[in-house]
N, C-alpha and C positions, 0 to 999 in steps of 0.2 A: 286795790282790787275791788272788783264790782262782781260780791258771793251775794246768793241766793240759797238759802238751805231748805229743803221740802223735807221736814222732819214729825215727826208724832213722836209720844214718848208713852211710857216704854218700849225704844226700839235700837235698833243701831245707830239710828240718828243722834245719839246720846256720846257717840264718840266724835262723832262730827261736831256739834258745839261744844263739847271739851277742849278740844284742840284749835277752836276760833276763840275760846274766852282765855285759853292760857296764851294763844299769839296776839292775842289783845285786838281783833281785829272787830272791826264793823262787817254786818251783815242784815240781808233780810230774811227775815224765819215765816215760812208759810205754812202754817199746822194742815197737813196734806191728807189726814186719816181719810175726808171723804173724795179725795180724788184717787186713791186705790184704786189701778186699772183702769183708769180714766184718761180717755184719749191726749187730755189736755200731759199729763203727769208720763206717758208714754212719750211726748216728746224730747222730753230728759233723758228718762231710763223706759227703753223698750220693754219692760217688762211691768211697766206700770206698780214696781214696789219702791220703798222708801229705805234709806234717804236717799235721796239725791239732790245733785247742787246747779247751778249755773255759776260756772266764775268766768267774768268779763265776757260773758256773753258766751260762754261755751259751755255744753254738758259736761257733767260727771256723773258716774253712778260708783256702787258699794263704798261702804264706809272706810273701811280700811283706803283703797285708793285715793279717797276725796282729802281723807287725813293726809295721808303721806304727800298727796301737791299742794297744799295750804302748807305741811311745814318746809318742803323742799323751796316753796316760792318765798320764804321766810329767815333763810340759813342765818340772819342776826339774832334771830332769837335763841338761837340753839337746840332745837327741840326734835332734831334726826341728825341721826350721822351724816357727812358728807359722802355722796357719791363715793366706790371706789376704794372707800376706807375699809379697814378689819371690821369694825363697830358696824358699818353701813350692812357686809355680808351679817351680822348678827339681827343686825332688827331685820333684814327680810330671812331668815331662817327661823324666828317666835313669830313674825307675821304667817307666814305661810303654818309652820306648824300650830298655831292658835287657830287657823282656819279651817283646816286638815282636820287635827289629832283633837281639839276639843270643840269649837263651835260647830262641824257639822254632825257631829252626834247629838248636841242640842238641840239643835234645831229641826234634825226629825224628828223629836221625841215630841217638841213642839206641833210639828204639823201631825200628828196621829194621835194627840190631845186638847187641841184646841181649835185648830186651823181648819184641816180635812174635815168635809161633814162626816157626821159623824156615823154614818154607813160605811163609809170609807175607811173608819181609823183601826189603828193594831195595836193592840194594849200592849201583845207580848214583844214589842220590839225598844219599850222603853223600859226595860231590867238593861239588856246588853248595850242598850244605847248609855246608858249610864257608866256602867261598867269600861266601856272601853275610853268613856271622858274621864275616867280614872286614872286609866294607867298615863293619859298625855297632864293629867295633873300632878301627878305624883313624878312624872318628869320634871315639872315645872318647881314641884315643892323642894326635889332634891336643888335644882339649880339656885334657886333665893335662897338655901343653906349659906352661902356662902356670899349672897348679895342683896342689897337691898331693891336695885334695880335690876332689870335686863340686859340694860348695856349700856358701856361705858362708865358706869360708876355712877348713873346721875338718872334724875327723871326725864322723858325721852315719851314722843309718839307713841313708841315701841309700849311702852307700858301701857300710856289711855287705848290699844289697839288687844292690846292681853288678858290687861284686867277685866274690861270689859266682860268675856269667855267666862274667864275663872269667877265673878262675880254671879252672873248668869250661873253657871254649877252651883254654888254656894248659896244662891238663893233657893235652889233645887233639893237643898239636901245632899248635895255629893263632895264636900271638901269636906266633912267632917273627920277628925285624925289629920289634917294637913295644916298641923300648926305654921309652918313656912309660910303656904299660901295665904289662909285666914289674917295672919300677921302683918303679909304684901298690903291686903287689900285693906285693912284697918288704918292701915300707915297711908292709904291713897284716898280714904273717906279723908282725912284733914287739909287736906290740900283746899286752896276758897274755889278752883275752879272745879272740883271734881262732881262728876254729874251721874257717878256709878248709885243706883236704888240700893240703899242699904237692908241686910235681911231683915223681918220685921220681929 
C-alpha cells in the first residue's frame, strides 16, 4: 500500500501511526500542524483538520476510520475482527461508544479551553463535560474488571481506538478511582508500538 499520513502530535494522529507501527507497514508522515485549513490539506479531509491519510492514492479522514481500513486491508495480522463476526459487532460498539460517550465530551471541553478564542469559550461547560466522560469511563472500567482487552481476549484496533479516549481523561484528571482503567492503560504504555503521551 502506498499510506501517506498528515499527522501532528499530540493529536488523533497518534492512533493512526500506532496501528501502521504495529501492522508493520511503511509509510510517508507529513507533520501537517501548518497546513490546518489549508486549501492544500482540504483536499484530503474537507475540513482542513488532522489526521488524514492518502492510501493508494485515495483520501481518508478521522482516525478511527483510517485505523480500521489499514487493519481490515491487513486481516494476516490480526489486529480487528473479521467482518460479520460476534467480536467485529463488539469493536464497532467501544468504537462508536469511545466516540459518543467519551471523546466528544473531551473534546468540547477542549475547544472552550484552548481551541475557541478566547471571547468565545465557556468555562462552565467543562465541570459536566467532565462528568459525563465519567459515567462512559466507569462503563468502561466495569467492563476491563473482567478483561484485559476489549475484544476477543487479545490486543486489537479496538483498544489503540479506546485507549486513546481514556488516556486523553486520565491525562485530564478524570480517571482517578478507575483502578480498571488506569491499569488498561499502564498495561498498554509497554507495548514498543504504543504512541499513547503518558500522564506527566
Amino acid at each position: 500500500m502506498d499510506i501517506t499520513l498528515y499527522e501532528t502530535s499530540p493529536s488523533r494522529s497518534l492512533r493512526c501511526r500506532w496501528t501502521l507501527l504495529e501492522l508493520g507497514l511503511d509509510y510517508e508522515s507529513i507533520e501537517a500542524r501548518p497546513l490546518f485549513h489549508s486549501d492544500e490539506l482540504k483536499l484530503v479531509n474537507p475540513m482542513g483538520k488532522l489526521p488524514a491519510a492518502t492510501i493508494d492514492g485515495r483520501p481518508l479522514f478521522e482516525s478511527a476510520a483510517i485505523c480500521i481500513a489499514l487493519a481490515d486491508a491487513h486481516p494476516e495480522k490480526g489486529l480487528i475482527a473479521q467482518p460479520g463476526s460476534w467480536d467485529r459487532a463488539l469493536h464497532d460498539q467501544w468504537t462508536c461508544f469511545t466516540l459518543a460517550e467519551l471523546e466528544a465530551w473531551l473534546w468540547h471541553s477542549a475547544k472552550h479551553t484552548f481551541i475557541y478564542p478566547e471571547e468565545e469559550r465557556i468555562a462552565e461547560v467543562i465541570a459536566p463535560n467532565g462528568q459525563e466522560f465519567r459515567k462512559g469511563a466507569t462503563v468502561m472500567n466495569d467492563v476491563l474488571m473482567d478483561a484485559d482487552h476489549l475484544v476477543g481476549g487479545a490486543f486489537s484496533v479496538t483498544d489503540i481506538i479506546a485507549s486513546f479516549a481514556l488516556n486523553w481523561g486520565r491525562r485530564a484528571g478524570l480517571t482517578d478511582g478507575l483502578d480498571e482503567v488506569n491499569g488498561y492503560l499502564d498495561r498498554l504504555y509497554q507495548r514498543p508500538h504504543c504512541q499513547l503521551v503518558q500522564p506527566e
